[in-house]
C-alpha positions in Angstrom: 73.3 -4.5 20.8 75.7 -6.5 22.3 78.6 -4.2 21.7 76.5 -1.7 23.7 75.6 -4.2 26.8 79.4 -5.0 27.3 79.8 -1.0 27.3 77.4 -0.7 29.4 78.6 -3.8 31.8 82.2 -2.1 31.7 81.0 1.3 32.4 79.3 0.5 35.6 82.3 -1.8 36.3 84.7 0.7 36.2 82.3 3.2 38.5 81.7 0.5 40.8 85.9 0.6 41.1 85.8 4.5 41.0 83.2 4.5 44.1 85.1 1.6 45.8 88.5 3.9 45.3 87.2 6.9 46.4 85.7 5.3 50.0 88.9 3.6 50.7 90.9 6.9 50.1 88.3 8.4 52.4 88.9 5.9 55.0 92.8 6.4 54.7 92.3 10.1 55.3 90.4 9.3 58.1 92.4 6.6 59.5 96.0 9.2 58.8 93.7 11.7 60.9 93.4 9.9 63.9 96.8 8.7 63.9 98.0 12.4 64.1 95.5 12.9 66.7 97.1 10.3 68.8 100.7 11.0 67.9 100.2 14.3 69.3 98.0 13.4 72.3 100.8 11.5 73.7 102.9 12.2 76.6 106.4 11.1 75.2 105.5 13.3 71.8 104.6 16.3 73.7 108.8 15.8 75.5 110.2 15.5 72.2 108.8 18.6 71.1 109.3 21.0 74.3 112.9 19.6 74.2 113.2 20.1 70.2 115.7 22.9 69.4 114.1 26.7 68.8 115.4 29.3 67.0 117.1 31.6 68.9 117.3 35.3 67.3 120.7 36.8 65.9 123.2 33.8 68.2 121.3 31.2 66.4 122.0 32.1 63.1 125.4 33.5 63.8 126.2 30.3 65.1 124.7 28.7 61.9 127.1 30.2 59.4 130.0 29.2 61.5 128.7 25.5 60.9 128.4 26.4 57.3 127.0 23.0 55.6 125.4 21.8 58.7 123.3 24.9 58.8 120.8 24.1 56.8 120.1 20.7 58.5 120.0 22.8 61.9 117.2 25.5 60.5 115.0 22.8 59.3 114.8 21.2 62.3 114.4 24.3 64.1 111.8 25.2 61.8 110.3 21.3 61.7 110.1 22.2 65.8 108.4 25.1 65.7 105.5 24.0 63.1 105.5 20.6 65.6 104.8 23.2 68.5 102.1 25.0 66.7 100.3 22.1 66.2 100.8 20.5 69.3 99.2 23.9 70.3 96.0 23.7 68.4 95.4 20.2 68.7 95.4 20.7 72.8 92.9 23.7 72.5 91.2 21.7 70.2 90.7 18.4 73.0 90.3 21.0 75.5 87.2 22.6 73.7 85.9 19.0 73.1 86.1 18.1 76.3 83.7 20.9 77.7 81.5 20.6 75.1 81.7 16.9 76.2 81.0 17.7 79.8 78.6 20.8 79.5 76.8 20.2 76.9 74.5 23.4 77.7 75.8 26.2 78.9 74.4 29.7 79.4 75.4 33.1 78.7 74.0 36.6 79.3 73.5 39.0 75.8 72.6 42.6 75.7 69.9 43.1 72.9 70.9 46.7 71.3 67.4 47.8 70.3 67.0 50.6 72.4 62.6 50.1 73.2 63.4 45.8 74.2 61.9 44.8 76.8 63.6 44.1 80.4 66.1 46.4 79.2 67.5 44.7 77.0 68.5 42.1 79.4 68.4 38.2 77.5 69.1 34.6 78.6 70.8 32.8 75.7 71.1 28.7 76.2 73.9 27.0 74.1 72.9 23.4 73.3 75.6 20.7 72.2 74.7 18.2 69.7 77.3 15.2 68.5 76.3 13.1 65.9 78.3 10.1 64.4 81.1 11.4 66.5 81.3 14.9 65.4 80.0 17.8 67.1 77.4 19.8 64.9 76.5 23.2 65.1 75.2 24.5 68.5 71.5 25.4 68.9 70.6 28.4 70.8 67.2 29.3 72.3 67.0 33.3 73.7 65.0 34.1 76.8 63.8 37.6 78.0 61.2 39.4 80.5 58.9 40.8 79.1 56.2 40.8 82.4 56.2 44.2 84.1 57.0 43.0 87.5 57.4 39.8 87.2 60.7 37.0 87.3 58.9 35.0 84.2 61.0 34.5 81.1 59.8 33.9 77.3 61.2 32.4 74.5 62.6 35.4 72.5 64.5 34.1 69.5 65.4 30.4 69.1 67.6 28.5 66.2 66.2 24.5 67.2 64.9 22.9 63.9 61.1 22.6 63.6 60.7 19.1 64.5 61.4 19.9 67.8 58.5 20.9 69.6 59.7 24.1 71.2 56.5 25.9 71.4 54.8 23.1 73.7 57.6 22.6 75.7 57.6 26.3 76.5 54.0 26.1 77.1 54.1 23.3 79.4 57.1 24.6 81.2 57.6 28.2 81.0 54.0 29.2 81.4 53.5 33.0 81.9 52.2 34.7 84.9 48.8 34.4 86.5 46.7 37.4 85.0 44.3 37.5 88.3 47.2 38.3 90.6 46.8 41.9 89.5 42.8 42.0 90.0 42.3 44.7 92.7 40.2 43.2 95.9 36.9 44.8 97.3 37.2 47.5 100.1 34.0 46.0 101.4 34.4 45.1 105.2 31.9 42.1 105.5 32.0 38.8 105.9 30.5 37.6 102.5 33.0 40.0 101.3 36.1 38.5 103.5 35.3 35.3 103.0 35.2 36.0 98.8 39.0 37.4 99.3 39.6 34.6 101.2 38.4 32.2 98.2 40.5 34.6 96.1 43.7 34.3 97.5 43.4 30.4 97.6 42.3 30.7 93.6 45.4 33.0 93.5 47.6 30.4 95.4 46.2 27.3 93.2 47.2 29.5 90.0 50.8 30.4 91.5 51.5 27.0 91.8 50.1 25.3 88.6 51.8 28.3 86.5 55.4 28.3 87.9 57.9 27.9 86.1 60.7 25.3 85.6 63.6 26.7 83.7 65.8 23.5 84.5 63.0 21.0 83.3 62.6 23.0 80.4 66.0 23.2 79.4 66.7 19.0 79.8 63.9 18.3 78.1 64.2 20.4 75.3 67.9 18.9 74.4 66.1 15.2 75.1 64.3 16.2 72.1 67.3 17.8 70.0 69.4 14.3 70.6 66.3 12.1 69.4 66.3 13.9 66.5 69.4 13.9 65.7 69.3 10.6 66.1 66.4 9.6 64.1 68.2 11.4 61.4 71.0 9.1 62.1 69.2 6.0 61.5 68.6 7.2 58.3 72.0 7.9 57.2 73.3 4.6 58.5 70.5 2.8 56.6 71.6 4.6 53.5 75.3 3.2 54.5 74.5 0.2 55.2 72.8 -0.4 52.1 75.2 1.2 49.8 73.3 4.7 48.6 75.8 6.9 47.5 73.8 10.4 47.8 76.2 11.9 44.8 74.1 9.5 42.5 70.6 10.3 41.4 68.1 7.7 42.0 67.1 7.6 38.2 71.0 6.5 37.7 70.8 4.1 40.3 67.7 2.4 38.8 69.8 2.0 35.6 72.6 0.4 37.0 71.1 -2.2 39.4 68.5 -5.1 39.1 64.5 -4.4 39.5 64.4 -5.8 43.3 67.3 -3.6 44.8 66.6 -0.5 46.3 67.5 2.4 44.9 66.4 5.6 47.4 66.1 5.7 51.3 65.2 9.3 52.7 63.2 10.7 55.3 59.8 11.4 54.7 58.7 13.9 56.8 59.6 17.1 59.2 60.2 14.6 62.4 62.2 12.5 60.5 60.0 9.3 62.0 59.3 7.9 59.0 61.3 6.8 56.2 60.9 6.4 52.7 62.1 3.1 51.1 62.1 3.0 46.9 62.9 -0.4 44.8 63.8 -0.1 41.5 60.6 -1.9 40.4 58.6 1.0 41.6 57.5 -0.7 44.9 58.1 2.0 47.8 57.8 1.2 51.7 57.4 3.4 54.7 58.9 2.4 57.9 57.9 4.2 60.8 60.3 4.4 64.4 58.9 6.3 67.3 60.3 9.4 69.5 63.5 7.3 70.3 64.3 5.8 66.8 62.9 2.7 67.3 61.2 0.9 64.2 57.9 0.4 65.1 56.0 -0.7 61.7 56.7 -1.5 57.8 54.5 -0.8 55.1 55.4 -1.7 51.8 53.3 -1.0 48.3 53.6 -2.3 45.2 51.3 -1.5 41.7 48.9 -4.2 42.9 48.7 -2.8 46.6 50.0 -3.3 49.3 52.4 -6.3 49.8 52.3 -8.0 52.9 54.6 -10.7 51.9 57.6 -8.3 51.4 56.9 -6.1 54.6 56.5 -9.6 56.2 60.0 -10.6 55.2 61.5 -7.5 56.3 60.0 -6.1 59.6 59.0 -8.7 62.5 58.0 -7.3 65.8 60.8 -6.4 68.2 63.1 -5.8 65.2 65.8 -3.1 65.2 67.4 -1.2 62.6 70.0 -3.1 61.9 67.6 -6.3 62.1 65.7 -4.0 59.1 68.9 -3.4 57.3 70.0 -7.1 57.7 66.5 -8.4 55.7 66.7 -5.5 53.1 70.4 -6.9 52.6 68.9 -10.6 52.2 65.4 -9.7 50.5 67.8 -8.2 47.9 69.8 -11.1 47.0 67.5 -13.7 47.6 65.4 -11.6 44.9 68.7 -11.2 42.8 69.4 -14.9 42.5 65.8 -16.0 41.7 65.8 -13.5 38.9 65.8 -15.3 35.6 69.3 -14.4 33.4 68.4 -13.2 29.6 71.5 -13.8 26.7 
């Protein structure tokens, strides 16, 4: 029994050193990245290489077997030049891409639907929306407007890739409402008064209707990427709890409860479509729920354990006013505070 503890002990030593190795060759990575990024963003790089030597056709490498031994030396810094140029290239267009997808971060385009009975004649909107995340860009959402009222300026949502947490559908409703039906009722050929004055009531009905259903393409449009970005980063609070607290998402949560003691946590994921709440899992079988509002704020902690629920433990962790990283912080304690109480067992 013991020979199989200390095998166990060294085992989850020697992944704990595995994990640790692989993060800090992840951070060198990383870290090599953005020193490349700067090398090549700089001014004084970008002289060297347009003054590097190029290779110049037939005269070049005439003139290289003249030099015989010093050829070599020659071509591969000619060569070294020209890779130097190609990625000095790419990296530009790559900054100059960021930085309008920085600065415009929706743009719109016009698309031709080929089905040949669309509506409006085939004639769509399409809305590009930027998202960046934990400083990367992620793939661009786009929402697709058409006409589809006979006579009429009114655009509908056609097609749309936003994620269903985001309320698309009410924010259409609210601000892209369609056309007043009564507009087209026809009005009496009656030439009284009672009837005149009726028109008259009409047309103000009519008027009210016009300016209650308008629409607001521009409201419509900011809100809607409001929404994206507090998703996104509700999302994000997730991840950097999991960071924070040291989940590796390569390692099952059974694993994890194997390899650490019965008060540390050993899941933290997001418990439903909106990502507002999150799910919290101890290795003891206790589970929490903490709940942030549209913006990512934490706004309550409920904890359960097999007796109930544990107001002690939630008390501990969540106060009012209390961040994430305030959250994080006491789960960090809570832990080790539990850890060094526990009793040790030869």
């Amino acid at each position: 029994m013991a020979e199989q503890n200390a095998a166990a002990s060294e085992a989850a030593q020697l992944d704990k050193e595995i994990a640790a190795l692989r993060k800090q060759a992840f951070a060198l990575r990383k870290a090599l990245q953005v020193q490349c990024s700067t090398i090549l963003s700089s001014a004084s790089t970008a002289r060297l290489i347009r003054a590097a030597p190029s290779p110049s056709g037939a005269a070049a490498a005439a003139a290289a077997a003249k030099r015989g031994s010093s050829s070599s030396t020659k071509r591969l810094s000619s060569e070294s030049a020209s890779k130097l140029r190609a990625h000095a290239a790419q990296h530009q267009a790559y900054m100059q891409q960021c930085s309008y997808r920085i600065s415009a971060p929706v743009t719109s385009f016009k698309v031709r639907d080929p089905d040949p009975n669309a509506v409006g004649g085939g004639h769509v909107l399409g809305l590009r929306f930027e998202i960046m995340s934990r400083g990367q860009f992620l793939r661009p959402y786009y929402v697709m407007l058409n006409r589809p009222y006979p006579g009429s300026r009114c655009v509908r949502v056609h097609r749309h890739t936003v994620p269903p947490a985001v309320p698309l559908a009410g924010l259409a409703a609210r601000y892209l409402p369609p056309p007043s039906s009564s507009s087209s009722s026809s009005s009496s050929s009656a030439a009284s008064a009672a009837a005149a004055a009726q028109r008259r009531r009409r047309g103000a009905e009519e008027e009210q209707d016009a300016a209650t259903s308008r629409q607001d393409l521009d409201r419509f449009v900011r809100t809607l990427r409001r929404e994206i970005v507090r998703y996104h980063n509700r999302l994000g609070v997730s991840a950097d709890l999991r960071k924070r607290l040291g989940i590796d998402d390569r390692t099952s949560s059974s694993s994890r409860r194997s390899l650490t003691s019965p008060n540390a946590l050993v899941d933290v994921g997001i418990a439903d479509i909106e990502a507002k709440q999150i799910n919290l899992t101890w290795a003891d079988d206790r589970t929490g729920r903490l709940v942030m509002d549209d913006d990512g704020k934490v706004v309550k902690l409920v904890v359960f354990s097999a007796n109930g629920r544990d107001w002690e433990t939630a008390g501990e962790i969540f106060t009012e006013n209390d961040n994430i990283e305030d959250v994080a912080r006491k789960l960090e304690e809570h832990v080790e505070a539990a850890a060094a109480a526990a009793p040790e067992y030869d």
